[in-house]
Backbone bond lengths (Angstrom), bond angles and torsions (degrees), N, CA, C in turn:
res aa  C-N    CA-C-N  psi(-1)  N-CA   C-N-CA  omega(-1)  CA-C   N-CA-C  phi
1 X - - - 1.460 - - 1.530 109.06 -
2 X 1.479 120.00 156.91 1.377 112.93 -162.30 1.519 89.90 -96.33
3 X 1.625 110.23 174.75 1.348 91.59 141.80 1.360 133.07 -125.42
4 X 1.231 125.62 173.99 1.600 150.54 -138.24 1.739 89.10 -113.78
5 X 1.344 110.71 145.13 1.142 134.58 158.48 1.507 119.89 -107.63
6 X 1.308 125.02 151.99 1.354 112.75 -178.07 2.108 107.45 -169.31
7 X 0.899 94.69 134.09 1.982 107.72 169.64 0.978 105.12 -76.68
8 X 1.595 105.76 128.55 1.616 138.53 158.94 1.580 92.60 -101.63
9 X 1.830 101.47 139.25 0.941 85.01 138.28 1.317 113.97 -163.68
10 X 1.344 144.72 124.30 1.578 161.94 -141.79 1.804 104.53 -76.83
11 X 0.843 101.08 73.94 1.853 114.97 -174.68 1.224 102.79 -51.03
12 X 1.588 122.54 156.33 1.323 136.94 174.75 1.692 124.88 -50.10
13 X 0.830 120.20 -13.37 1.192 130.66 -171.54 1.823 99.49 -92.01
14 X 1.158 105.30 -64.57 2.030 115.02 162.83 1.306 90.38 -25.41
15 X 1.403 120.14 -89.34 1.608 131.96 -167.94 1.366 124.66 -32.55
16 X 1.230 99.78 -37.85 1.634 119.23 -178.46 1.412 101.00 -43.43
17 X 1.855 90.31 -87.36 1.394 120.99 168.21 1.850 125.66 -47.58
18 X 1.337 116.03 15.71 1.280 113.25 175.74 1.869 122.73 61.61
19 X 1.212 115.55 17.65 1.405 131.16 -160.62 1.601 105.04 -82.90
20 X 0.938 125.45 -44.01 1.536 140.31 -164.71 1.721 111.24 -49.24
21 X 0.885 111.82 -9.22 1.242 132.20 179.33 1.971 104.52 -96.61
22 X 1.177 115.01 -77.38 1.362 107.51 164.67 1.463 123.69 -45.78
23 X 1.193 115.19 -37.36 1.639 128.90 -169.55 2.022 99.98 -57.71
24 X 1.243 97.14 -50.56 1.766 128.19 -160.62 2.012 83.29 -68.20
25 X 0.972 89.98 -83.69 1.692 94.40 -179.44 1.629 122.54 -43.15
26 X 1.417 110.77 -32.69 1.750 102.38 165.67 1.511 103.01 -71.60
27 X 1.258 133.22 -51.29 1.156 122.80 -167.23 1.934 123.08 -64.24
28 X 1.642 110.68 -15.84 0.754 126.26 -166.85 1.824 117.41 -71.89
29 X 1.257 104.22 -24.61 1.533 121.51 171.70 1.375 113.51 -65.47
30 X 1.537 116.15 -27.49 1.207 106.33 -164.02 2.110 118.94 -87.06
31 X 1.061 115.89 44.55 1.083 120.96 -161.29 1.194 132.47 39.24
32 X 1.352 130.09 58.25 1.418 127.82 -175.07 1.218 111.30 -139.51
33 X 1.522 83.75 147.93 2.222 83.37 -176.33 1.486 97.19 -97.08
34 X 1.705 88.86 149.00 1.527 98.88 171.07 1.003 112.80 -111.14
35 X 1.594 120.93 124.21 1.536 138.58 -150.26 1.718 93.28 -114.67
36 X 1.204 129.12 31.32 1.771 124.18 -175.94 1.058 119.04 150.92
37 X 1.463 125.40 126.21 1.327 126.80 -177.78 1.427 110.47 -152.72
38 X 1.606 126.72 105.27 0.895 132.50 170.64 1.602 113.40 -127.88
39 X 2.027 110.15 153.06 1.417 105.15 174.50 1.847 100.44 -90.43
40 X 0.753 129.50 164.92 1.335 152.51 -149.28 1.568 117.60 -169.05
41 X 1.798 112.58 100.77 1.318 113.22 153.54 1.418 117.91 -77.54
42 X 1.268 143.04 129.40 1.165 139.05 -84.97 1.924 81.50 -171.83
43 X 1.328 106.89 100.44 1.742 111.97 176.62 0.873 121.47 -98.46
44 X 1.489 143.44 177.02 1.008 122.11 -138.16 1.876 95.55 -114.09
45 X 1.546 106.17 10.94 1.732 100.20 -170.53 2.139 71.27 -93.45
46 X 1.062 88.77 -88.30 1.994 77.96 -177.89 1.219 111.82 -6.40
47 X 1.206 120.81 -71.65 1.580 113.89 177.11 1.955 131.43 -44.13
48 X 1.142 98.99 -40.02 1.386 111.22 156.34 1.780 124.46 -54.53
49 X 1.618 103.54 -54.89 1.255 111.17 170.60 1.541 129.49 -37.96
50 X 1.611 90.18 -64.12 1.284 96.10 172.60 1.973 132.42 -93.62
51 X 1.026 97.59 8.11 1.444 106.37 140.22 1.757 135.50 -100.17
52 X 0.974 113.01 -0.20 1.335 147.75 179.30 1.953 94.81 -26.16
53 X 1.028 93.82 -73.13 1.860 80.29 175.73 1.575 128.96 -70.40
54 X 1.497 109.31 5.72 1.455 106.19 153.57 1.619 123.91 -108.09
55 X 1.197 121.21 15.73 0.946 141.51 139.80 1.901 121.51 14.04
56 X 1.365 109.68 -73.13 1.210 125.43 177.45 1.729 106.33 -93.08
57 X 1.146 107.97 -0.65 1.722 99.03 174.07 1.400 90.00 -56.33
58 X 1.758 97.79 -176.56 1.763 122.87 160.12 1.538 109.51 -98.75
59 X 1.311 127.61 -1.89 1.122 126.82 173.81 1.461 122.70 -117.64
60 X 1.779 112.49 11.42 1.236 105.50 145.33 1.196 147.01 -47.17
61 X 1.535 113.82 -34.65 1.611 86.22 -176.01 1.497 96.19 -89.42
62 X 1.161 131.89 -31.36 1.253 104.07 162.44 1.245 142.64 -35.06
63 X 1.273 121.46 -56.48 2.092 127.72 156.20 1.988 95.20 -40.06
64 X 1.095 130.77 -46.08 1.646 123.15 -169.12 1.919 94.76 -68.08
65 X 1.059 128.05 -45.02 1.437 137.34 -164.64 1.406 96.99 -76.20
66 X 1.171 141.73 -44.85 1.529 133.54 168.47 1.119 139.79 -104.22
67 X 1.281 112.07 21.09 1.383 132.19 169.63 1.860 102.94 -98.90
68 X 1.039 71.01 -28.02 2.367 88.69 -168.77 1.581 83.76 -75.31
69 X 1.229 122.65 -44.07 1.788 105.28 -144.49 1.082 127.83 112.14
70 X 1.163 115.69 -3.12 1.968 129.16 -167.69 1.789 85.22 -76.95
71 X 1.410 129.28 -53.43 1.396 118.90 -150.45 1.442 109.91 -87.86
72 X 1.049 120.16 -4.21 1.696 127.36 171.57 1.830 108.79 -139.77
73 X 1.551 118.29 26.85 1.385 92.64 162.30 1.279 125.55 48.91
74 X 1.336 106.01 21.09 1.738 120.43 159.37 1.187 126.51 -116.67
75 X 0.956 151.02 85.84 1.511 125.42 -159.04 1.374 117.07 -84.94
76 X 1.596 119.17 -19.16 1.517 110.58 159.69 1.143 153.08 -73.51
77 X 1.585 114.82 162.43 1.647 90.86 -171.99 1.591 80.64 -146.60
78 X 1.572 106.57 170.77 1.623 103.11 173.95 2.222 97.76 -118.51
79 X 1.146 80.83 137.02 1.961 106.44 179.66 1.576 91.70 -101.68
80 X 1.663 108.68 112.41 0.777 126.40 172.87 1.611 122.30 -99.35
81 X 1.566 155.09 107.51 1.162 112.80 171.15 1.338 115.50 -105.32
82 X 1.678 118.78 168.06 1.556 117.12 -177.24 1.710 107.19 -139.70
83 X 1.443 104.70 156.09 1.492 90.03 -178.36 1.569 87.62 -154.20
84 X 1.836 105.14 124.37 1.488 106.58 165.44 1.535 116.94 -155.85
85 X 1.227 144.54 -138.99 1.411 143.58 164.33 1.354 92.08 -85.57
86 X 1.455 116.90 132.43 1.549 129.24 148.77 1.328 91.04 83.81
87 X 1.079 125.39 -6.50 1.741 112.44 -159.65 1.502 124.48 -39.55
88 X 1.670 119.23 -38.99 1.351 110.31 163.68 1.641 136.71 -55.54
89 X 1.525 100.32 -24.86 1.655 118.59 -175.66 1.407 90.80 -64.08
90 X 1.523 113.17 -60.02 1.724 111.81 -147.74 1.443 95.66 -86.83
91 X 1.394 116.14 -24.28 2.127 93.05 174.90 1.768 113.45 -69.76
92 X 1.201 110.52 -25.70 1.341 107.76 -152.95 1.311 101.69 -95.57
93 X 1.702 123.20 -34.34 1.857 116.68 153.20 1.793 118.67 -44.46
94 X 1.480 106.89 -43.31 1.214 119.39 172.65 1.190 116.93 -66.33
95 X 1.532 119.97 -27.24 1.619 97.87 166.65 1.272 127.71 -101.29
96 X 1.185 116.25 -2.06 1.205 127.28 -160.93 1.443 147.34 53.17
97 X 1.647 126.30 170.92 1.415 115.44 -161.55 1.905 101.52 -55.28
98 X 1.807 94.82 164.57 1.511 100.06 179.38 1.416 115.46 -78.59
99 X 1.022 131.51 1.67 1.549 135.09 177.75 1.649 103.13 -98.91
100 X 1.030 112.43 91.99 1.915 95.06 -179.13 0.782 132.14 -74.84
101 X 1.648 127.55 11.69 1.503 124.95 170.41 1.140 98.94 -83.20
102 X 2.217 137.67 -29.89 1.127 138.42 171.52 1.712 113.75 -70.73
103 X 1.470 120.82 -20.02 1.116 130.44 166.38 1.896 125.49 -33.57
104 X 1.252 113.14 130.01 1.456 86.08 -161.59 2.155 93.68 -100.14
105 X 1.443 81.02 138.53 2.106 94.03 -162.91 1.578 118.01 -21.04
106 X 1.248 118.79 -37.74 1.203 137.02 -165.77 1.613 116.39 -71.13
107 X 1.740 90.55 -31.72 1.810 96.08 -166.42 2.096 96.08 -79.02
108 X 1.177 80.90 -158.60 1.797 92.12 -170.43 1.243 99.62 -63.47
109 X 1.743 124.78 -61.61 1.272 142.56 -148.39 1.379 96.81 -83.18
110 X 1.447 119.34 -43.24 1.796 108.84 159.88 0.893 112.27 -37.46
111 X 1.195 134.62 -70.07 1.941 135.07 -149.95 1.591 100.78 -69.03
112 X 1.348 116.49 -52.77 1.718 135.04 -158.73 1.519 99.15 -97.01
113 X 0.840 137.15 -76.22 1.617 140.32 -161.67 1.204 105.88 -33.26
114 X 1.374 107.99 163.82 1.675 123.39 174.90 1.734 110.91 -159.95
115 X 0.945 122.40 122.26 1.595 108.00 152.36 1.727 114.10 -60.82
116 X 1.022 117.27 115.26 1.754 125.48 -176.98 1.913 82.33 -76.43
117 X 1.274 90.93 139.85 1.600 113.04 -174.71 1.898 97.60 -91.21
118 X 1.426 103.67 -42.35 1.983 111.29 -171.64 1.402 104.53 -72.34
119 X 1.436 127.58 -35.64 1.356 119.75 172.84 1.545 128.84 -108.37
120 X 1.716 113.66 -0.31 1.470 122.09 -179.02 1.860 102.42 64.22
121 X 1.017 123.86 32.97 1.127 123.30 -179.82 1.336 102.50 -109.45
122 X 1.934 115.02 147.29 1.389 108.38 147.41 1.624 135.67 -78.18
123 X 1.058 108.70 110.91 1.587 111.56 -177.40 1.485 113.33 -93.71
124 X 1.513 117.15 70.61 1.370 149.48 158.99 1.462 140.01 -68.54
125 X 1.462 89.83 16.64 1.886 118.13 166.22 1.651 122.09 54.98
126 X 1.752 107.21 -21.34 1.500 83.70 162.20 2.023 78.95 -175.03
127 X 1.546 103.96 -175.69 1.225 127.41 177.14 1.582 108.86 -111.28
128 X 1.480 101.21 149.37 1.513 105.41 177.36 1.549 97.77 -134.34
129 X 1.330 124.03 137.09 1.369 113.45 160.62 1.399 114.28 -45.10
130 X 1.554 98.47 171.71 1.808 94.33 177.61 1.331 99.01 -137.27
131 X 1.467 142.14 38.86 1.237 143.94 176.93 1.434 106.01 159.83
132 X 1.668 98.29 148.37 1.584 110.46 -161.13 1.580 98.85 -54.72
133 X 1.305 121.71 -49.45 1.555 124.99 -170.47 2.006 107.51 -54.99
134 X 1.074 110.79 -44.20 1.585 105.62 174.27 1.463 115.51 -61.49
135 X 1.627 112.12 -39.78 0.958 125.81 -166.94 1.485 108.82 -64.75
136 X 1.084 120.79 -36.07 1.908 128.41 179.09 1.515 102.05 -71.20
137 X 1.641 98.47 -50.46 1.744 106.58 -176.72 1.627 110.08 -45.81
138 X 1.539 102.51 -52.62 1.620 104.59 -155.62 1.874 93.37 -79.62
139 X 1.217 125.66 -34.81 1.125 109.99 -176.14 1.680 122.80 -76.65
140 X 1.171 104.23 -10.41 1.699 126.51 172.75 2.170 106.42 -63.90
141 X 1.317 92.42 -41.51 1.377 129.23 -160.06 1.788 93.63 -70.53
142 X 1.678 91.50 -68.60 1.595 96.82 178.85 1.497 131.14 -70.48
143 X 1.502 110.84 -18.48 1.479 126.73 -163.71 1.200 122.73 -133.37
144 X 1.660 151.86 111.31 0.935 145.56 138.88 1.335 122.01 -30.58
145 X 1.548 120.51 124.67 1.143 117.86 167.94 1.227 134.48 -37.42
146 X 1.198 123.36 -27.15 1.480 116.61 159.72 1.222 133.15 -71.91
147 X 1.685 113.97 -18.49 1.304 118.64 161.92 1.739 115.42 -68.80
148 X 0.819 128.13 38.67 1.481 121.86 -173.50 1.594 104.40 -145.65
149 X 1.429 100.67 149.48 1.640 93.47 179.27 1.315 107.28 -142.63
150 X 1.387 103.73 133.09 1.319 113.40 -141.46 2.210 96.40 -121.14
């Protein structure tokens, strides 16, 4: 099997709450190299970019408002990248579903997640690509090739 590249990335809400540290260390067991790691204040054309195909949802501008920092008064987040066998299968069991009350306790979004009650948002501590092709896209997106080490 080849391997897959894929974007982490530790959303404002993690940061808020001091999480990024636990978040980094669960994922760290799972055999994967991490090929990039930068913190990133995070604007709102980036933010657009890479939500770009939800676009026409009703919960876009919401995804633009908490990815930026507007909904927790953080504006950072940390852009992680990783590259190993399977790597999308085993981050995304490991983090679990995006709703974290459906999240099962154990995964990331179990332990950390919350539905925020003041903004109706899921506050699910970070993003994972969900296929090798996003995964090149979004890390292309987040990283200059020279930021990466290969």
């Amino acid at each position: 099997m080849a391997k897959e590249k894929l974007l982490v990335i530790i959303k404002p809400d993690a940061m808020a709450r001091r999480l990024a540290g636990n978040i980094i260390s669960d994922i760290y067991n799972l055999d994967l190299e991490m090929i990039g790691l930068k913190l990133v204040n995070v604007k709102k054309e980036l933010a657009e970019q890479h939500y770009h195909e939800h676009k026409e949802k009703p919960f876009y501008n919401n995804l633009i408002r908490y990815i930026t920092g507007e909904l927790h008064e953080q504006k950072r987040v940390i852009a992680i990248a990783y590259e190993g066998e399977n790597a999308i299968k085993k981050l995304r069991e490991r983090t679990g579903k995006t709703n974290p009350d459906e999240a099962h306790p154990a995964s990331i979004r179990g332990k950390y997640g919350k539905i925020n009650s003041k903004t109706n948002n899921f506050d699910n501590v970070l993003h994972v690509s969900d296929s090798p092709e996003n995964g090149d896209k979004e890390i292309a997106l987040w990283f200059k090739k020279d930021e990466l080490v290969q």
